[in-house]
C-alpha positions as CSV (number, residue, x, y, z in Angstrom):
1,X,-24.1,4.8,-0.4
2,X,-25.8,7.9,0.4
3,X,-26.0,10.0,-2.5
4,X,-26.8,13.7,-0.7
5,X,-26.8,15.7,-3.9
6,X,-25.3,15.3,-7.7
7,X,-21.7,17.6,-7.1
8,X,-18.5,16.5,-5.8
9,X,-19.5,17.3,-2.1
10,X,-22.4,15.0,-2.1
11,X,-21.7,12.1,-4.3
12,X,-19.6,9.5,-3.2
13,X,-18.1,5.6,-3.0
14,X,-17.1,3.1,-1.2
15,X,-13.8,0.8,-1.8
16,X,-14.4,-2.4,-0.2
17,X,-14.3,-6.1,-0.6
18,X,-12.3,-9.4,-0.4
19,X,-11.4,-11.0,-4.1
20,X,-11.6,-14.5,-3.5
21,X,-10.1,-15.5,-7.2
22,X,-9.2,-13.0,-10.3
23,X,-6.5,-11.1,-8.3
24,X,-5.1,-10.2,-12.3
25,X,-7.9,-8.4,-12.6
26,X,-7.6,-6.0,-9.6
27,X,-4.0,-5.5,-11.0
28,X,-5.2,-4.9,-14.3
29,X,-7.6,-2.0,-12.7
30,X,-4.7,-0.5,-10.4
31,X,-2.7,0.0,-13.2
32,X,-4.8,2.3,-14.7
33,X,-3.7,6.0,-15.2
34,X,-5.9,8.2,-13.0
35,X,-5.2,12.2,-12.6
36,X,-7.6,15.2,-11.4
37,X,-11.3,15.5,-11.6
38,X,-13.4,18.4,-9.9
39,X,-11.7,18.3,-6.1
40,X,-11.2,14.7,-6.5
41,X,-7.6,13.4,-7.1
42,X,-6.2,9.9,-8.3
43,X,-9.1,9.2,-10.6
44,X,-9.0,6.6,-13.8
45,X,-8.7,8.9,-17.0
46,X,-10.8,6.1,-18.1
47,X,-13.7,4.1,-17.1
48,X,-13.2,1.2,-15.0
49,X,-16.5,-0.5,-15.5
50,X,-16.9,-4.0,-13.4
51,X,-19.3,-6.0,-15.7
52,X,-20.2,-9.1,-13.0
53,X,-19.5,-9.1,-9.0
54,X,-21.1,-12.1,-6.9
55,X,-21.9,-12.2,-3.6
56,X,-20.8,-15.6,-1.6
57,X,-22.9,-16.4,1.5
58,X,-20.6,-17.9,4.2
């Protein structure tokens, strides 16, 4: 990510992947209640904090 400046029009994120195994868990995080923040809509009220990711070579 590019991180331009530390406000809503230059921070950002990116939403991609594959999930290979643990598909609960991505349900588990889009059931999560999100609402308004800043300009930004459909964000978690809480924290969704991903502890361990792994990258597989192929």
């Amino acid at each position: 990510l590019n991180h331009t400046a530390p406000n809503a029009q230059g921070w950002g994120y990116a939403v991609f992947g594959k999930v290979t195994d643990g598909m609960e868990v991505v349900d588990a995080i889009r059931k999560v209640k999100t609402g308004n923040a800043g300009f930004h809509q459909d964000v978690p009220t809480e924290d969704v904090v991903i502890e361990k990711a792994t990258v597989l070579e192929e």
